[in-house]
DSSP file (Angstrom, degrees, kcal/mol; ACC not computed):
  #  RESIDUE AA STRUCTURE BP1 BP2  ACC     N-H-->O    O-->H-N    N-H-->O    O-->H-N    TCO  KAPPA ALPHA  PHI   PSI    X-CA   Y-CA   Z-CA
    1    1 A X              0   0    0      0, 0.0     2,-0.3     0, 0.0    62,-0.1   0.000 360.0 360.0 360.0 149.7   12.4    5.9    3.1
    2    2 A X        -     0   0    0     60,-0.4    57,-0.9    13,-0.2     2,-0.4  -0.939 360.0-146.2-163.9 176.2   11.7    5.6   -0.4
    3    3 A X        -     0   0    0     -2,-0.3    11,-1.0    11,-0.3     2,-0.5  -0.996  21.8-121.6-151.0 157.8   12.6    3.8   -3.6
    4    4 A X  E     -A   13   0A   0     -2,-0.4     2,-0.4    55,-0.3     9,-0.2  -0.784  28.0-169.3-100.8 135.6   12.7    5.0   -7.4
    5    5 A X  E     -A   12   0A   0      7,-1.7     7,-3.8    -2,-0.5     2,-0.2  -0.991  16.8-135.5-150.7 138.7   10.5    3.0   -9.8
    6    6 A X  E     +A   11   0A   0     -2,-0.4     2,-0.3     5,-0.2     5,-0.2  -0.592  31.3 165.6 -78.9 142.7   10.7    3.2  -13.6
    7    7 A X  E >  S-A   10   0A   0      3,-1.1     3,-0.6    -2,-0.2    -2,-0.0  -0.894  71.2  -3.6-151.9 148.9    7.5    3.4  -14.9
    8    8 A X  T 3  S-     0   0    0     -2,-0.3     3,-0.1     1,-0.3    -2,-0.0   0.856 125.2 -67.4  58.9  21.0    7.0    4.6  -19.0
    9    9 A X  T 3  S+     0   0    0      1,-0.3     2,-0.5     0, 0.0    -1,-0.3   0.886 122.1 112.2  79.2  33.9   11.0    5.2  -19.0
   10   10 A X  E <   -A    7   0A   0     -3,-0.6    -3,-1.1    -5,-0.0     2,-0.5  -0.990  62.8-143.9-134.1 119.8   10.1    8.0  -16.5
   11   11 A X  E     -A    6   0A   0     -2,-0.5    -5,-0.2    -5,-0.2     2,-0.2  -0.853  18.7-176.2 -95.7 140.7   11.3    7.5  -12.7
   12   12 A X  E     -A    5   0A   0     -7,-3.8    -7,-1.7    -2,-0.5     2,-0.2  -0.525  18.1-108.5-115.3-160.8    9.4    8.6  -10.0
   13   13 A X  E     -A    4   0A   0     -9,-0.2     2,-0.8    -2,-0.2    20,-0.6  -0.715  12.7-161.6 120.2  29.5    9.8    8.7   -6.4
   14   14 A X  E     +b   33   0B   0    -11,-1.0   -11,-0.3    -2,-0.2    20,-0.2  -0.581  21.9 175.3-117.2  59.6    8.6    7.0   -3.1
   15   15 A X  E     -b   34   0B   0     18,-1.4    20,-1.7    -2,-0.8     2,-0.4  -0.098  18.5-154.8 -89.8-177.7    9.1    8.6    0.3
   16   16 A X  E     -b   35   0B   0     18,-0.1     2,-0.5    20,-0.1    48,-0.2  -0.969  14.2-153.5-132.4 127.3    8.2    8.1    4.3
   17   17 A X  E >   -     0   0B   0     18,-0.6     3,-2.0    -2,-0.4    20,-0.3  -0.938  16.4-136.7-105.3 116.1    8.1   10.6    6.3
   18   18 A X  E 3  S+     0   0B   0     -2,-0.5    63,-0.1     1,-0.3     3,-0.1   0.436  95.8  56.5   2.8 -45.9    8.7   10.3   10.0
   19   19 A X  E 3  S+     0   0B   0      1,-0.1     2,-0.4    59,-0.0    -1,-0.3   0.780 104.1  51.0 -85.9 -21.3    5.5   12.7   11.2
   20   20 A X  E <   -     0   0B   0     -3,-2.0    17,-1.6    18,-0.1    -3,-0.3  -0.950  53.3-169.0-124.7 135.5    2.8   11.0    9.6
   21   21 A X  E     +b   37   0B   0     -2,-0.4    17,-4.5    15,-0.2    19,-0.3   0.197  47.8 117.0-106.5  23.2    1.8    7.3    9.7
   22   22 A X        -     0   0    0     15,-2.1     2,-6.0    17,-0.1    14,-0.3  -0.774  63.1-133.2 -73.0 100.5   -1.6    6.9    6.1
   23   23 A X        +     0   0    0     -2,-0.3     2,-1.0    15,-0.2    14,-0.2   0.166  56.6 145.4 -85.6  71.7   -0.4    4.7    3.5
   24   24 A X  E     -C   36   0B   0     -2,-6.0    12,-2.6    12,-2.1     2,-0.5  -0.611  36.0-156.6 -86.0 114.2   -1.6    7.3    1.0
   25   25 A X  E     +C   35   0B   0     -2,-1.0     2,-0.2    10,-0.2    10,-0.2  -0.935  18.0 174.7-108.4 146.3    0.4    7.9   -2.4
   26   26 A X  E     -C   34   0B   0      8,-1.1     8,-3.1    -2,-0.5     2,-0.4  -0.831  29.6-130.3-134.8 159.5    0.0   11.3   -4.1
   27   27 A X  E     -C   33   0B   0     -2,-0.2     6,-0.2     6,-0.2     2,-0.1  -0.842  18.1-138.9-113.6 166.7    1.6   12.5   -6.8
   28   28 A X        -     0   0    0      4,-2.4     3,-0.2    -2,-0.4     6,-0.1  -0.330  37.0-106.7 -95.3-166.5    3.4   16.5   -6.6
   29   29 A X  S    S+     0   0    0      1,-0.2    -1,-0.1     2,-0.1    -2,-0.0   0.664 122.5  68.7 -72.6 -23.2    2.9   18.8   -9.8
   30   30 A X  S    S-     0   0    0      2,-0.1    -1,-0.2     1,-0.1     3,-0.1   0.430 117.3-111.5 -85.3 -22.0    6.6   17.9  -10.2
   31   31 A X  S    S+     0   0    0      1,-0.4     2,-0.2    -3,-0.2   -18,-0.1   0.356  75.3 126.8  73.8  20.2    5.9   14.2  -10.9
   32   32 A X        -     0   0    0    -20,-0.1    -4,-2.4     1,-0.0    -1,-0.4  -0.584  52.9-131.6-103.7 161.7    7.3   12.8   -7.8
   33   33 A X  E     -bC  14  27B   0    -20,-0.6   -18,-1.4    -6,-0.2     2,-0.4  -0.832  14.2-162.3-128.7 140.6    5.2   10.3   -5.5
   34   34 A X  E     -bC  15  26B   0     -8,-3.1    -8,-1.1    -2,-0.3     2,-0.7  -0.959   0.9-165.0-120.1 140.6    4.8   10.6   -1.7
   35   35 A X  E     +bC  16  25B   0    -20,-1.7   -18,-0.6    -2,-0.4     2,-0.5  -0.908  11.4 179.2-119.1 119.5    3.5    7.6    0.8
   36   36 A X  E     - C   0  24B   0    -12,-2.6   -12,-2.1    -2,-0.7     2,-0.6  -0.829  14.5-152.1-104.2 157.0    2.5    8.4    4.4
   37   37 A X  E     -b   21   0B   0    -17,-1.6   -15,-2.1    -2,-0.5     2,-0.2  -0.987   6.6-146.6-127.8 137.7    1.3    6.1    6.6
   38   38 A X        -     0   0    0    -17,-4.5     2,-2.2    -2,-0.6   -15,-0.2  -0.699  29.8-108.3-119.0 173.4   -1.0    7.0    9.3
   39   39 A X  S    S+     0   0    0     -2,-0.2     2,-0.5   -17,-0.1   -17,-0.1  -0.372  73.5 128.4 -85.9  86.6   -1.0    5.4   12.8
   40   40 A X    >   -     0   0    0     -2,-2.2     3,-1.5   -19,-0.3    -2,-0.2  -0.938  56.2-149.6-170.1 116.3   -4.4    3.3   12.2
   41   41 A X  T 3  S+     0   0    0     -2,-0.5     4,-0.3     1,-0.2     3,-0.2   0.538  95.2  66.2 -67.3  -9.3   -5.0   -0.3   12.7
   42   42 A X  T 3  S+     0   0    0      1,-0.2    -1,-0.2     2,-0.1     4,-0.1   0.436 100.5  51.8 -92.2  19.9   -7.8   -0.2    9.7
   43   43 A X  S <> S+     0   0    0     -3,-1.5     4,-0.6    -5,-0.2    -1,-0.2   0.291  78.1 103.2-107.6   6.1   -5.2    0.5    7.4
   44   44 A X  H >> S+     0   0    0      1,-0.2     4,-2.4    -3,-0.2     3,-2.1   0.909  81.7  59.1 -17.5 -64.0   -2.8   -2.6    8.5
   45   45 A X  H 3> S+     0   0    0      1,-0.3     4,-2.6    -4,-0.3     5,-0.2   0.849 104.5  37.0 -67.7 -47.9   -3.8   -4.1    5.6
   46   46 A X  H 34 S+     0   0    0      2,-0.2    -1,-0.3     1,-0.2    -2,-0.2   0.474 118.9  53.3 -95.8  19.5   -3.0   -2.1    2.8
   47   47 A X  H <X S+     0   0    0     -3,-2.1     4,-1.7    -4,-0.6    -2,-0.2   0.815 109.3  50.0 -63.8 -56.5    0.3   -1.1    4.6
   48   48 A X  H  X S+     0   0    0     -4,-2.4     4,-2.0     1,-0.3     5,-0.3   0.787 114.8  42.6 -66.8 -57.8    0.9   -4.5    4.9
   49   49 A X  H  X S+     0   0    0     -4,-2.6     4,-2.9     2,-0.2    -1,-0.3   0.858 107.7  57.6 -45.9 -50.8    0.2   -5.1    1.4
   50   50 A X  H  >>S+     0   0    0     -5,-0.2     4,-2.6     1,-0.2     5,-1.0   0.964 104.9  56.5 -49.1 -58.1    2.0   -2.2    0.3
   51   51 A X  H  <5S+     0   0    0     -4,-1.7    -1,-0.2     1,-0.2    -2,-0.2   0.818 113.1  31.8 -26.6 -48.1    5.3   -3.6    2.1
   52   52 A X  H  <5S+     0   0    0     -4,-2.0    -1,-0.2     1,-0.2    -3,-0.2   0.895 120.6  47.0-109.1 -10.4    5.7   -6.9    0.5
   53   53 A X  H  <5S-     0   0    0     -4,-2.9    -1,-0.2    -5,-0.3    -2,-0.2   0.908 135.5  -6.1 -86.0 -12.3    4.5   -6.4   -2.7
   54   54 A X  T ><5S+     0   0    0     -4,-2.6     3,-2.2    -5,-0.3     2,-1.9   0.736 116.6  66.7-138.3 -71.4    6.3   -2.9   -3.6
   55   55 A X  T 3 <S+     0   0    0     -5,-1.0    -2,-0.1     1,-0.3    -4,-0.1  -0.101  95.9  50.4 -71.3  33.8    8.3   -1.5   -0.8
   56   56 A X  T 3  S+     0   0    0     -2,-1.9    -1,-0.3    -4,-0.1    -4,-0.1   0.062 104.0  62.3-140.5   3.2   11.2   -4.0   -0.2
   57   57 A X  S <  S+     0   0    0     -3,-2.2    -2,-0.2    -6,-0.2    -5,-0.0   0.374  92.8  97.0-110.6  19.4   12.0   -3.9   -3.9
   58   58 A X        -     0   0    0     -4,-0.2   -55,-0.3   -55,-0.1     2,-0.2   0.146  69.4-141.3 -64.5-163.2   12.7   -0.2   -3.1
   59   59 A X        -     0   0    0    -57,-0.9     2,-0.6    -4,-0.0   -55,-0.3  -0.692  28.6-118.8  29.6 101.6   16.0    1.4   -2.5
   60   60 A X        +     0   0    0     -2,-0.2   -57,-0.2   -59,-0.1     2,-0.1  -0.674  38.7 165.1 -91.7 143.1   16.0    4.0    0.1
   61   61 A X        +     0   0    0     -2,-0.6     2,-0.2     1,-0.1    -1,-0.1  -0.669  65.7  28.0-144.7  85.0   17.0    7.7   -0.9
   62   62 A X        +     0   0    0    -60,-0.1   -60,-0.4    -2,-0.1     2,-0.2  -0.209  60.7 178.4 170.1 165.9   16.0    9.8    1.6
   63   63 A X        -     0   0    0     -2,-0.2     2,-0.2   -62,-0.1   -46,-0.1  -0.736  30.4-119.3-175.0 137.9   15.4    9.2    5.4
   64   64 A X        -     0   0    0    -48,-0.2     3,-0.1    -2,-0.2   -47,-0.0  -0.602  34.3-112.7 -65.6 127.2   14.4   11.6    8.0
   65   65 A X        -     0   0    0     -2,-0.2     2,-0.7     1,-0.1    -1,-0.2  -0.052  40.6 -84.8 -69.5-166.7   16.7   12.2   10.7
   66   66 A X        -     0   0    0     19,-0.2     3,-0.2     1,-0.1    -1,-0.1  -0.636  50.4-115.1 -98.3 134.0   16.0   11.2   14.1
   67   67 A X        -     0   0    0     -2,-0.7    -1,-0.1     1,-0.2     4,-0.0   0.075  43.8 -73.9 -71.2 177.0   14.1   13.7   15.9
   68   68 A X        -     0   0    0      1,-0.1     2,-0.5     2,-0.0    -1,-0.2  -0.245  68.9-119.1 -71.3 124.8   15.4   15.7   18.9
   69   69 A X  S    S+     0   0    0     -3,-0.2     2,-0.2     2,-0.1    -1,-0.1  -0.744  79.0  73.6 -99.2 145.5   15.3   13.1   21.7
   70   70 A X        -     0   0    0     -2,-0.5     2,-0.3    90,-0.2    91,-0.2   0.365  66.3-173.0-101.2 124.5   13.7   12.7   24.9
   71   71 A X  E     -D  160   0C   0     89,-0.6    89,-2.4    -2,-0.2     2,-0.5  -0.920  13.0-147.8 -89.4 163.6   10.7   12.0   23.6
   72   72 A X  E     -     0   0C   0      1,-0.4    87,-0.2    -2,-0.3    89,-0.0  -0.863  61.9 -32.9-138.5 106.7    7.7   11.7   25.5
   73   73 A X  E    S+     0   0C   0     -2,-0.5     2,-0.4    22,-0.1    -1,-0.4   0.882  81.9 157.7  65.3  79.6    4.3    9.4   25.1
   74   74 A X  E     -D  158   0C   0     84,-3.1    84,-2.9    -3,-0.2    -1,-0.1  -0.878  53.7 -71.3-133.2 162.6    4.9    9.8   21.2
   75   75 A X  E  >  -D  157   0C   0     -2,-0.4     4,-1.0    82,-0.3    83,-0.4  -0.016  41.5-110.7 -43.5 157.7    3.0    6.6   19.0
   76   76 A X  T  4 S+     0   0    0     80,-0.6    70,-0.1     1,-0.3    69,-0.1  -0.498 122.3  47.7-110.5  36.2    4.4    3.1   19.2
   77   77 A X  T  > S+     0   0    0     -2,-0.2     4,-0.7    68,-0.1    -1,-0.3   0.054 112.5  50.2 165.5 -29.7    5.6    3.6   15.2
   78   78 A X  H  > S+     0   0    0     -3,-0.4     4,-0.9     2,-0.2     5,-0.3   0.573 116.4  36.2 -83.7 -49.6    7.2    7.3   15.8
   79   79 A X  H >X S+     0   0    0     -4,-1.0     4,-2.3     2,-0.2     3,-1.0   0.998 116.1  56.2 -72.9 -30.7    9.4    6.5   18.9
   80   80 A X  H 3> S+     0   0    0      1,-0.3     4,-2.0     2,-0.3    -1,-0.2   0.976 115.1  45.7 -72.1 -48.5   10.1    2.6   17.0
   81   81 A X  H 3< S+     0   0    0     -4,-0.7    -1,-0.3     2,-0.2    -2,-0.2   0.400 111.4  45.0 -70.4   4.5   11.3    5.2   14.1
   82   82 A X  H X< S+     0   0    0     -3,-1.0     3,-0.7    -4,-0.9    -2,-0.3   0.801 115.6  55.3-133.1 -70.8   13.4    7.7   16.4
   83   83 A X  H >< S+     0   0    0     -4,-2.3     3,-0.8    -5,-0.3    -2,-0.2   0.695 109.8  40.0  -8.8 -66.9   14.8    4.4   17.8
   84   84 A X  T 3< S+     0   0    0     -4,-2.0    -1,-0.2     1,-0.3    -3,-0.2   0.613 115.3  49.7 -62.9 -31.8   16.0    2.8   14.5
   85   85 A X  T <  S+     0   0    0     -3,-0.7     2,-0.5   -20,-0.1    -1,-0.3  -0.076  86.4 110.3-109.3  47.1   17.4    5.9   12.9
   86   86 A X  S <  S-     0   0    0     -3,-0.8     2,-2.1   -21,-0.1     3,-0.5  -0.938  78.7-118.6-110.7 137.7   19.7    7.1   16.0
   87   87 A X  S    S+     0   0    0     -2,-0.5    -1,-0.1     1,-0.2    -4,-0.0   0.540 105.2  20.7 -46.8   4.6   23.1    6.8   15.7
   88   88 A X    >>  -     0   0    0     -2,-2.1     4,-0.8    -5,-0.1     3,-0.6  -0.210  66.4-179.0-151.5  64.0   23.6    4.3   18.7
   89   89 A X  T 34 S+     0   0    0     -3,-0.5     2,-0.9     1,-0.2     3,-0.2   0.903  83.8  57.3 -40.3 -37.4   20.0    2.4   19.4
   90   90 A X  T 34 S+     0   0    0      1,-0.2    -1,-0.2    22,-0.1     3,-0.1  -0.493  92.8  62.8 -79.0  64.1   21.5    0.4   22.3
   91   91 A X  T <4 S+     0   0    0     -2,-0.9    -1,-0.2    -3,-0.6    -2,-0.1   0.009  93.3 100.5-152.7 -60.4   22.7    3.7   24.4
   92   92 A X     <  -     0   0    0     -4,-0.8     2,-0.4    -3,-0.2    19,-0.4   0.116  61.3-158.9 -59.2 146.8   18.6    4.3   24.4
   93   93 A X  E     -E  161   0C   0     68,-1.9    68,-1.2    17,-0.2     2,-0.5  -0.991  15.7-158.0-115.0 132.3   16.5    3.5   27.4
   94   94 A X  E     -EF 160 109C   0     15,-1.1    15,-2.0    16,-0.7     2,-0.6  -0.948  11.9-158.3-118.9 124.0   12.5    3.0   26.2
   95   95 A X  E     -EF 159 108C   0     64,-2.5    64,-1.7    -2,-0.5     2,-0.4  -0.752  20.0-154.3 -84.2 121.2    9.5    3.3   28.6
   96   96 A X  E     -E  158   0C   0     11,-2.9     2,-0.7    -2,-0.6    11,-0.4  -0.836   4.2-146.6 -95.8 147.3    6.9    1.3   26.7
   97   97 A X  E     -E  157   0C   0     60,-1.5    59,-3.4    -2,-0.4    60,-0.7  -0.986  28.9-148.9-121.4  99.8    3.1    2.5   27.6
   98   98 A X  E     -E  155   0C   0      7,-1.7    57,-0.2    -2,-0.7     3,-0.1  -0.609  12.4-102.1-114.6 167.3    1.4   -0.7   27.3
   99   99 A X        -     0   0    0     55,-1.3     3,-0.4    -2,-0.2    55,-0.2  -0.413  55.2 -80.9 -87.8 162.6   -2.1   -1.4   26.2
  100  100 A X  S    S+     0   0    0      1,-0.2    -1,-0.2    -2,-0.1     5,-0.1   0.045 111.2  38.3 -46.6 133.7   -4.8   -2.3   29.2
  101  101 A X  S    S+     0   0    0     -3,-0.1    -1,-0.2     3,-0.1    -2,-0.1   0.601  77.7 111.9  84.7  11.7   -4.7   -6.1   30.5
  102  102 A X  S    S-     0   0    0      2,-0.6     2,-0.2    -3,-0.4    -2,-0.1   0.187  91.7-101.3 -86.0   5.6   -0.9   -6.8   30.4
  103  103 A X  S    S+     0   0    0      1,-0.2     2,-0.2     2,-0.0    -3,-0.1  -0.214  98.3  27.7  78.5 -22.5   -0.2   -7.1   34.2
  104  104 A X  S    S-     0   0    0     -2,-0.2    -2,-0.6     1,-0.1    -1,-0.2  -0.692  76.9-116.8-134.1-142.5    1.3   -3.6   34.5
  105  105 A X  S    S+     0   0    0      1,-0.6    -7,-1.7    -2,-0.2     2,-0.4   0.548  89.6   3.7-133.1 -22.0    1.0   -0.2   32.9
  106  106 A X        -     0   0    0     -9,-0.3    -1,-0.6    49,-0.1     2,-0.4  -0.943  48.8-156.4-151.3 144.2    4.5    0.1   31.7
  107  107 A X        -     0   0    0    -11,-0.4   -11,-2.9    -2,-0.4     2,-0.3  -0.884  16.5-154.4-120.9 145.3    8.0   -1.6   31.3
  108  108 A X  E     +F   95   0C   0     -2,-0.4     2,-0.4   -13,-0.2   -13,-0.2  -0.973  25.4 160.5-128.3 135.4   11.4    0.4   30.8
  109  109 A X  E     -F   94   0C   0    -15,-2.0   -15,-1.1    -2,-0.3    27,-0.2  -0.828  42.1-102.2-148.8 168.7   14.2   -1.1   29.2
  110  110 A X        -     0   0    0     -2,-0.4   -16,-0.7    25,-0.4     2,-0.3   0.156  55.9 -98.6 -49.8 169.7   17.5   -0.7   27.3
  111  111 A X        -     0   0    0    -19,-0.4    23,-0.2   -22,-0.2     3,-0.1  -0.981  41.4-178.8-105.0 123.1   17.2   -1.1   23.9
  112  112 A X  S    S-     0   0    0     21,-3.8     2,-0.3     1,-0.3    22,-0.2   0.787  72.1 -48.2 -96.9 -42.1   18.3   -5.0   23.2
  113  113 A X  E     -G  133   0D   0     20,-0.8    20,-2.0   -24,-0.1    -1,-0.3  -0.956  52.7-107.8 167.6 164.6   17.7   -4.3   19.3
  114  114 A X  E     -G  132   0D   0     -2,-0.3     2,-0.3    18,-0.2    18,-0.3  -0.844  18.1-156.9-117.5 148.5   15.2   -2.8   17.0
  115  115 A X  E     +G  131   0D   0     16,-2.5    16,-2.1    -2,-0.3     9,-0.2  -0.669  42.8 142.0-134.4  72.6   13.0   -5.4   14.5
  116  116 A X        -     0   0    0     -2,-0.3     7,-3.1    14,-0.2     8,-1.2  -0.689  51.1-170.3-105.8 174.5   11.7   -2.8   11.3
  117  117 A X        +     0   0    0      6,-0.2    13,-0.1     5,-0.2    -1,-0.1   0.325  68.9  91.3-136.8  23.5   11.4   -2.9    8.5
  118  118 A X  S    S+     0   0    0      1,-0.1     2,-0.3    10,-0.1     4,-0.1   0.959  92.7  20.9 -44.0 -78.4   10.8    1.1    8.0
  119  119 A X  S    S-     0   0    0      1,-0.2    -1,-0.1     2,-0.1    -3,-0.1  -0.825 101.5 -61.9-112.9 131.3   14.5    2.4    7.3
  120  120 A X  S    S+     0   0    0     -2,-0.3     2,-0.2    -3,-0.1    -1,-0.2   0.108 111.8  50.6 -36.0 175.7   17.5    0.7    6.1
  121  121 A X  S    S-     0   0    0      1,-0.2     2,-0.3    -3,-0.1    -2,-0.1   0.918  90.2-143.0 -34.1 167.1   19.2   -1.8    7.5
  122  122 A X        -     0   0    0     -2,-0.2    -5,-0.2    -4,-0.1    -1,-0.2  -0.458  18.3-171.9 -88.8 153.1   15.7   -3.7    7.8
  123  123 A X        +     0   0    0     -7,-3.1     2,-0.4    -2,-0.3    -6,-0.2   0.106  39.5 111.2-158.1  -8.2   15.7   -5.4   10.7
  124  124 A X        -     0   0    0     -8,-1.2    -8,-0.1    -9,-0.2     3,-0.1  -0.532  57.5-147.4 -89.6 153.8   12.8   -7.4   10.5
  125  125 A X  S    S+     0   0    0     -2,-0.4     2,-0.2     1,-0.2    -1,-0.1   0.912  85.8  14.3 -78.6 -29.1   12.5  -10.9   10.2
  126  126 A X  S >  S-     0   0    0     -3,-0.0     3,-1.0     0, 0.0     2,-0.4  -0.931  96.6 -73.8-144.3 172.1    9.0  -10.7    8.0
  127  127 A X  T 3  S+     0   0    0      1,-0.3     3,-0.1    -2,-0.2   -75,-0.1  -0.540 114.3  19.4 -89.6 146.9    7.2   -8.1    6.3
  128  128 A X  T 3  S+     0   0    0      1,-0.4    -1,-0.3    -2,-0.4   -11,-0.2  -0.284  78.5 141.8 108.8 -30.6    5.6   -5.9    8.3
  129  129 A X    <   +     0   0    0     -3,-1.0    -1,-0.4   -13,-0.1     2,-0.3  -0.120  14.8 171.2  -9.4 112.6    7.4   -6.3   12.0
  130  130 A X        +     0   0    0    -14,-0.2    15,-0.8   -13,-0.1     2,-0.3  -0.773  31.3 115.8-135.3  88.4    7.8   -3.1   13.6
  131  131 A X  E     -GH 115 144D   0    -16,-2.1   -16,-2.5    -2,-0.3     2,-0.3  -0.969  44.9-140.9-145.1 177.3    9.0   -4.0   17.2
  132  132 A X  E     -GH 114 143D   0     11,-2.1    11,-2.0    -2,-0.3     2,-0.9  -0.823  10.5-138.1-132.3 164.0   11.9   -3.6   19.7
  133  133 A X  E     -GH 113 142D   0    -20,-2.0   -21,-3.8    -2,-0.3   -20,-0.8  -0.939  24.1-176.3-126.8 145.1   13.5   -5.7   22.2
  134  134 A X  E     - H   0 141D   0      7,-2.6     7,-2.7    -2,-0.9     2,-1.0  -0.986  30.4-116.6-136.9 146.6   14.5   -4.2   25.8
  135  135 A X  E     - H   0 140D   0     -2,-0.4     2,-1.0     5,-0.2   -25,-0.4  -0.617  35.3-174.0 -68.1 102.1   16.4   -5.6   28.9
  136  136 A X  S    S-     0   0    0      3,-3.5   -27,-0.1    -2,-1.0    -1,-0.1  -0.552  76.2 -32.7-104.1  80.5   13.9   -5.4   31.6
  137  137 A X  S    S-     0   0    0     -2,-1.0    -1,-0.1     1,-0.2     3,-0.1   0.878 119.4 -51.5  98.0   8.1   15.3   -6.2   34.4
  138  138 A X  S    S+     0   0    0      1,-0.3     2,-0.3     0, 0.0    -1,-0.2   0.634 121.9 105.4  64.7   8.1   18.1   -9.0   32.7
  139  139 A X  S    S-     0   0    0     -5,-0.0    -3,-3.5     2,-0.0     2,-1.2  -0.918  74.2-140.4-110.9 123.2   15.0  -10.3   31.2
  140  140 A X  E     -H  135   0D   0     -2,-0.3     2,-0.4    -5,-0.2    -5,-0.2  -0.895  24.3-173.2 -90.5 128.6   14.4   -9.3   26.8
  141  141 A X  E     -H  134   0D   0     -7,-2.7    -7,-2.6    -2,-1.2     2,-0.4  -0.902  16.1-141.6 -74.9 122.8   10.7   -8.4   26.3
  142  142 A X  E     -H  133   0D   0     -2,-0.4    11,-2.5    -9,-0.2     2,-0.4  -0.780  20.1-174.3 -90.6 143.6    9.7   -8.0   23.0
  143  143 A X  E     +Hi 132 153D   0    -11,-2.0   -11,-2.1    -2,-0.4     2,-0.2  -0.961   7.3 173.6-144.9 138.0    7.5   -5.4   22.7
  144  144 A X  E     -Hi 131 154D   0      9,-2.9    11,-4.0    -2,-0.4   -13,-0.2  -0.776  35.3-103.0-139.5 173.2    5.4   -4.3   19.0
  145  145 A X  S    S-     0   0    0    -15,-0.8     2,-0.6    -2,-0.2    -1,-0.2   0.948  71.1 -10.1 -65.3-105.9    2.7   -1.8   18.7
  146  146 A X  S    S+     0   0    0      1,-0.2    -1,-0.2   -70,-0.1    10,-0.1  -0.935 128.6   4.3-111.4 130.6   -0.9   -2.1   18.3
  147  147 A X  S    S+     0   0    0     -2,-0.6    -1,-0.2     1,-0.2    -2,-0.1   0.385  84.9 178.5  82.6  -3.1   -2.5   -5.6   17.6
  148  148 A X        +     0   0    0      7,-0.2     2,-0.5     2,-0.1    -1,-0.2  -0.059  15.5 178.2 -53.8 154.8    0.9   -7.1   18.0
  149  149 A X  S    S+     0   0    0      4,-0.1     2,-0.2     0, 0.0     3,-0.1  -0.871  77.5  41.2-147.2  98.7    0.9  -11.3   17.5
  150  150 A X  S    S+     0   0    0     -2,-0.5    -8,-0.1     1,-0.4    -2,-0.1  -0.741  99.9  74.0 178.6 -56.9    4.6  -12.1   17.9
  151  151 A X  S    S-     0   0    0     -2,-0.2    -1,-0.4     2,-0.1    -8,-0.1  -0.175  77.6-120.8 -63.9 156.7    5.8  -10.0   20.6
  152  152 A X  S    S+     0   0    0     -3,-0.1     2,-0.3     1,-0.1    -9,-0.2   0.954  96.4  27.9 -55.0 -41.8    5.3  -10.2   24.9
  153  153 A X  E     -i  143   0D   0    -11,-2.5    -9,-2.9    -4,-0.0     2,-0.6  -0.916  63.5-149.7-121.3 135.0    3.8   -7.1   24.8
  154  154 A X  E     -i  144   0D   0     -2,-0.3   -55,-1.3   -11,-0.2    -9,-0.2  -0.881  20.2-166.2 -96.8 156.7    2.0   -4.6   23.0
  155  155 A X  E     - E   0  98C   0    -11,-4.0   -57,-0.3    -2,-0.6    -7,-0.2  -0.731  18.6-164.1-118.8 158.9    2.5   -0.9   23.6
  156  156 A X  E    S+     0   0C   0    -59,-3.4   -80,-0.6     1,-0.5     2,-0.2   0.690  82.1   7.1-118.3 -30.9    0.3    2.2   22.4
  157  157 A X  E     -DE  75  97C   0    -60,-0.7   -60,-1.5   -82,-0.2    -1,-0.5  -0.855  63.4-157.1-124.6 179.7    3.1    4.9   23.1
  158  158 A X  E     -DE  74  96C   0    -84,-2.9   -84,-3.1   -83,-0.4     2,-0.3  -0.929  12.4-141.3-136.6-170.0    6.6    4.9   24.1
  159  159 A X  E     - E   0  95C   0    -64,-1.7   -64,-2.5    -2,-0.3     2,-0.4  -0.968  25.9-158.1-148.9 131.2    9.0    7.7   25.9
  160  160 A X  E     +DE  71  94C   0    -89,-2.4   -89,-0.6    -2,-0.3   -90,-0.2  -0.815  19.4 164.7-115.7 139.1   12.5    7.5   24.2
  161  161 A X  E     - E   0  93C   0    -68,-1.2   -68,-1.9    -2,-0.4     2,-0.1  -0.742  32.2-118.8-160.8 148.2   15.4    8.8   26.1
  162  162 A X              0   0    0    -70,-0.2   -70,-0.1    -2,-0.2    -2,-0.0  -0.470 360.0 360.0 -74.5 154.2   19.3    8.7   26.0
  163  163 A X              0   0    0     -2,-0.1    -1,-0.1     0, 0.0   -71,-0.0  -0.019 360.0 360.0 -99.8 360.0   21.0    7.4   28.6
C-alpha cells in the first residue's frame, strides 16, 4: 500500500510490503520512497503516528498479492494481511494462537470480517486497528494482535486456511 505525495513539484512514492512489518522510509537512487513496518510493539508509536498523520491521506498504488494460502503460525499482522487481500475473506477459516492467560491456547473461526486499515478498502473504525472477527462456535470474538485494547482476544500468530 502506498500513496504519491508531491513534494518540490516532484512526486515520490510510498509502499508496504507484505514480508516485512519496521516503519522505516528510505529513499532508492531512483527517487522513490519505501515504508516497512516491522512486527515490534516498540515501534507502535511511530506506526501509529505515521498512520493518521500521513498514511490515510495516501492513495494506494501498489498492493502485494495474497500469499499462497494455508499458512501456518505466520505473525498476527502477516496472516491479518493475507486475510484482507484474499479474494473471498469470509470462505477463510483462522486458528488464532493466543497470547498466555486467555483461558485457552487457541480459538478457530470463520472469518466474520476483517478491521484494517493496511490495504484498501480500510476497514477500520480508527487509526491503527488491525483485527478480525471469527465465528467461534456461533459466538464473534474479536481478536487483534499484540497489546490489543479493543478486541476479546489478543493473538501472537495465526494459521490461515481456505475452507
Amino acid at each position: 500500500m502506498g500513496g504519491d505525495r508531491r513534494e518540490s513539484g516532484r512526486r515520490r512514492r510510498a509502499c508496504l510490503d507484505h514480508q516485512r512489518l519496521l516503519a522505516v522510509a528510505r529513499q532508492t537512487p531512483s527517487g522513490e520512497y519505501g515504508l516497512a513496518i516491522e512486527q515490534s510493539p516498540k515501534n507502535a508509536i511511530a506506526i501509529l503516528s505515521q498512520w493518521s498523520n500521513f498514511w490515510a491521506a495516501g492513495d494506494q498504488v501498489y498492493r502485494a498479492d495474497c500469499p499462497s494460502l494455508p499458512l501456518e503460525r505466520v505473525s498476527f499482522r502477516h496472516g491479518l494481511f493475507a486475510v484482507a487481500t484474499y479474494h473471498d475473506p469470509q470462505s477463510l477459516t483462522v486458528t488464532a494462537h493466543l497470547f498466555p492467560g486467555q483461558g485457552a491456547e487457541t480459538v478457530t473461526g470463520r472469518v466474520v470480517e476483517t478491521k484494517q486499515g493496511l490495504v484498501e478498502p480500510a476497514t477500520a473504525e480508527f487509526t491503527g486497528q488491525n483485527g478480525l472477527v471469527l465465528d467461534v462456535e456461533g459466538t464473534h470474538r474479536s481478536v487483534g494482535g499484540s497489546g490489543a485494547y479493543t478486541e476479546d482476544l489478543a493473538a501472537e500468530l495465526l494459521s490461515v486456511r481456505e475452507e
